[in-house]
C-alpha positions as CSV (number, residue, x, y, z in Angstrom):
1,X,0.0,0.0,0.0
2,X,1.1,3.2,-1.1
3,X,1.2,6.0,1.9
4,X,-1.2,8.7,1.7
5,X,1.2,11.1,2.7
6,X,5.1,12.0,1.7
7,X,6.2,11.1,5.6
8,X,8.8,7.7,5.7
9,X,7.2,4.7,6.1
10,X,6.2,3.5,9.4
11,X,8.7,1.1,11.5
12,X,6.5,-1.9,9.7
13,X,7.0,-1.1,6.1
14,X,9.5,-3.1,4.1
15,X,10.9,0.7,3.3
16,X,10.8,1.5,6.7
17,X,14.8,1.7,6.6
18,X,15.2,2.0,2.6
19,X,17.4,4.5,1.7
20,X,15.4,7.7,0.2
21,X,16.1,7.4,-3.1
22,X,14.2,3.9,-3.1
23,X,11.2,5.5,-1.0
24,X,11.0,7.8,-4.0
25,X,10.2,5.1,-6.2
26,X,8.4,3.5,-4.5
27,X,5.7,6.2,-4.6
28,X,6.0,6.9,-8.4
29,X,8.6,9.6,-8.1
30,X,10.4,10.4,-11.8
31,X,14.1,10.0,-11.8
32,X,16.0,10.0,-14.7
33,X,13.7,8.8,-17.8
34,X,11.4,6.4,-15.6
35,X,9.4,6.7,-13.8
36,X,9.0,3.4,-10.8
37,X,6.9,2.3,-8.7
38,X,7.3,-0.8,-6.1
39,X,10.4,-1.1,-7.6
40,X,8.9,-1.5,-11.6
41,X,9.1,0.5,-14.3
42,X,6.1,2.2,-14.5
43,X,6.8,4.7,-17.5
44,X,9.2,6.5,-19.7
45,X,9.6,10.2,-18.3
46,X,7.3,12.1,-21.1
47,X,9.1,15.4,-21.7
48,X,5.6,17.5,-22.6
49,X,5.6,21.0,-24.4
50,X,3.0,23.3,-23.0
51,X,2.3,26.1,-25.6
52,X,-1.3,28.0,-26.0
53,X,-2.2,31.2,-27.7
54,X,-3.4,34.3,-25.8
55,X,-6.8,33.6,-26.7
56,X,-6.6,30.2,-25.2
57,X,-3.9,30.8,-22.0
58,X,-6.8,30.4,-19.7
59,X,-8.2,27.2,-20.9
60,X,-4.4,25.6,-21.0
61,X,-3.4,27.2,-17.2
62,X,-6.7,25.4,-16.1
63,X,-6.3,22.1,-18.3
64,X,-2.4,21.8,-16.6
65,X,-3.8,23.0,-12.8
66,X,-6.3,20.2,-13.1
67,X,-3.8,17.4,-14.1
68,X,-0.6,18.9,-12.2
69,X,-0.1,15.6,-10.0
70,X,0.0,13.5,-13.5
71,X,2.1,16.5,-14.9
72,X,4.4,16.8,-12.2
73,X,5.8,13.1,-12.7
74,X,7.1,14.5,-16.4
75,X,9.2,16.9,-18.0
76,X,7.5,20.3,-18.7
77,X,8.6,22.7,-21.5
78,X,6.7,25.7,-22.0
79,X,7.5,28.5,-24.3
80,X,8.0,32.1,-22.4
81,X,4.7,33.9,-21.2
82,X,2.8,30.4,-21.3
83,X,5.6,29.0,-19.3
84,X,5.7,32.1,-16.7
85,X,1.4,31.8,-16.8
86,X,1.8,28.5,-15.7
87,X,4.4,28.5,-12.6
88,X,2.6,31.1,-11.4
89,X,-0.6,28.9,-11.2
90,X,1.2,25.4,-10.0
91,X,4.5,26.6,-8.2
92,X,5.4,23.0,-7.7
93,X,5.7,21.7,-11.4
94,X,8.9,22.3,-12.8
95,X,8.4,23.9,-15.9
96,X,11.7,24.5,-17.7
97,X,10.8,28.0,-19.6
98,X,11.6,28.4,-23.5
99,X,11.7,32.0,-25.3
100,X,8.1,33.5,-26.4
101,X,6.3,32.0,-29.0
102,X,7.0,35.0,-31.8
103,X,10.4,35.3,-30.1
104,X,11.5,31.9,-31.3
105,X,10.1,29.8,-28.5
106,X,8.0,28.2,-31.4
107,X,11.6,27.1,-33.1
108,X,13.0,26.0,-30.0
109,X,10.3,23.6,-29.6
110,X,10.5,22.3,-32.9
111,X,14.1,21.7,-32.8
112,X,13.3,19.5,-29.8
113,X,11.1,17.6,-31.6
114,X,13.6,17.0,-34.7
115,X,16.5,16.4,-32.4
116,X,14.3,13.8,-30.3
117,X,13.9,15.5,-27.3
118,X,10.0,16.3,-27.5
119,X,7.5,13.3,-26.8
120,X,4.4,15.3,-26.8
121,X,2.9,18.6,-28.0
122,X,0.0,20.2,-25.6
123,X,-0.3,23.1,-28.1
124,X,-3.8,24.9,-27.4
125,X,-4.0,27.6,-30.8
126,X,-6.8,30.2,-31.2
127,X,-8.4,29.4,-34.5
128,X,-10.2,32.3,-34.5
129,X,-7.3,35.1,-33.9
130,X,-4.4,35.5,-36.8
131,X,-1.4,35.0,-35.5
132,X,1.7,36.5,-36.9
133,X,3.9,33.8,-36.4
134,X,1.6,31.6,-37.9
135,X,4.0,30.0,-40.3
136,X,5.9,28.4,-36.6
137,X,2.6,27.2,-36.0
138,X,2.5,24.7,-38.9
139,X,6.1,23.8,-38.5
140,X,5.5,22.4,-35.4
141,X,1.9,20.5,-36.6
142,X,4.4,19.5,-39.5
143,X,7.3,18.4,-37.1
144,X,5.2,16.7,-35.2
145,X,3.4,15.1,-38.2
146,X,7.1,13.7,-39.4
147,X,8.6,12.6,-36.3
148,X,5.2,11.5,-35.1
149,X,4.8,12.5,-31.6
150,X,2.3,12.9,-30.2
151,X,0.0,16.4,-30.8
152,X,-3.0,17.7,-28.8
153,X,-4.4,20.9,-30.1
154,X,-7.6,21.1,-28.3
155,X,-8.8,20.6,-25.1
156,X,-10.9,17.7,-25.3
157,X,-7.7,15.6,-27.6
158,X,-5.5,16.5,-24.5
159,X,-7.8,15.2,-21.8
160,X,-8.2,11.7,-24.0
161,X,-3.4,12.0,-24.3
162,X,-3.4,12.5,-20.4
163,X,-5.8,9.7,-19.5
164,X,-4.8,7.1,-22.2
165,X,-3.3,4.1,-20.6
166,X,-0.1,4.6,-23.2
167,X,0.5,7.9,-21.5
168,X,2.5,6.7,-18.9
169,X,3.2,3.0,-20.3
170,X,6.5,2.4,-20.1
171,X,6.8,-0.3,-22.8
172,X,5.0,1.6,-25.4
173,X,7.1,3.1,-28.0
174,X,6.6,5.5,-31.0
175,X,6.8,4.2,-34.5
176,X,9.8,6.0,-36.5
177,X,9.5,6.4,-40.0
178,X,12.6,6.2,-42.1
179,X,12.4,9.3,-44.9
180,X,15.9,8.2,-46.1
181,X,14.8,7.3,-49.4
182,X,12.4,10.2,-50.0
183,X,15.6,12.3,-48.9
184,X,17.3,10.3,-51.5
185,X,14.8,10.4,-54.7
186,X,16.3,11.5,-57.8
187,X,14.2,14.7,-57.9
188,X,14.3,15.1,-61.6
189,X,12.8,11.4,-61.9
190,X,9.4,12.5,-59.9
């Protein structure tokens, strides 16, 4: 049974004199990329970016205060204001903060999604507000599309992401596509 509270076991647990890094996984704590639990694996350490649109800051700072104790067992990237918005709301998630969207906060996260470092996209846009760094906003749905990671764009598809059973399965891995010989293709043979 898992304590109710973050105390040290009592005298009669079999952690009662594990050392504390154990007693941290043994109530789900992340360390590294896993996440364990009674000693298991329990998950791959998501790293999440947390972006939203000013129309739709509200709606994402509510969305992450509602899931924060899932959150908190993941890595959290934000981009700048979203990323202060949302300290400020849950001071105990980590949320490591990227530049502004416009500011190239939008490029940052892409390049964390090409270079592998990016599992999941929470990325809440405001389809009824131009943006003017809209053209970021379909490199990331395109990034994401080509590296295939996993992209939430509404409310609703990031409530199903958080509360899928994959979410935090630790065996379940992402296919990789290999564009090697579309890179390749003879461009003047079609």
């Amino acid at each position: 049974m898992i304590p109710d509270n973050r105390s040290p076991p009592h005298s009669g647990s079999p952690l009662h004199s594990a050392p504390p890094l154990l007693y941290a996984f043994y109530l789900g704590q992340p360390y590294g990329d896993m996440i364990l639990r009674n000693g298991n694996i329990m998950a791959k350490r998501n790293r999440i970016g947390l972006v939203a649109h000013d129309g739709r800051k509200q709606d994402l700072k509510e969305w992450v205060a509602f899931n924060a104790g899932t959150l908190g067992r993941h890595e959290l990237f934000a981009t700048g204001t979203t990323g202060a918005l949302l300290m400020e709301t849950c001071p105990g998630l980590k949320v490591s903060r990227l530049k502004s969207g416009p500011l190239g906060g939008d490029q940052q996260l892409g390049a964390m999604i090409a270079e592998g470092r990016l599992d999941i996209l929470i990325f809440f846009i405001d389809p009824m507000t131009a943006q003017p760094h809209d053209v970021d906003v379909k490199a990331l749905t395109r990034l994401s599309t080509v590296y295939n990671i996993v992209l939430a764009m509404t409310r609703s598809t990031a409530d199903f992401v958080i509360n899928s059973p994959l979410f935090e399965d630790g065996a379940y891995r992402r296919k990789e596509f290999d564009y090697h010989p579309h890179l390749s293709r003879n461009p003047d043979r079609g």
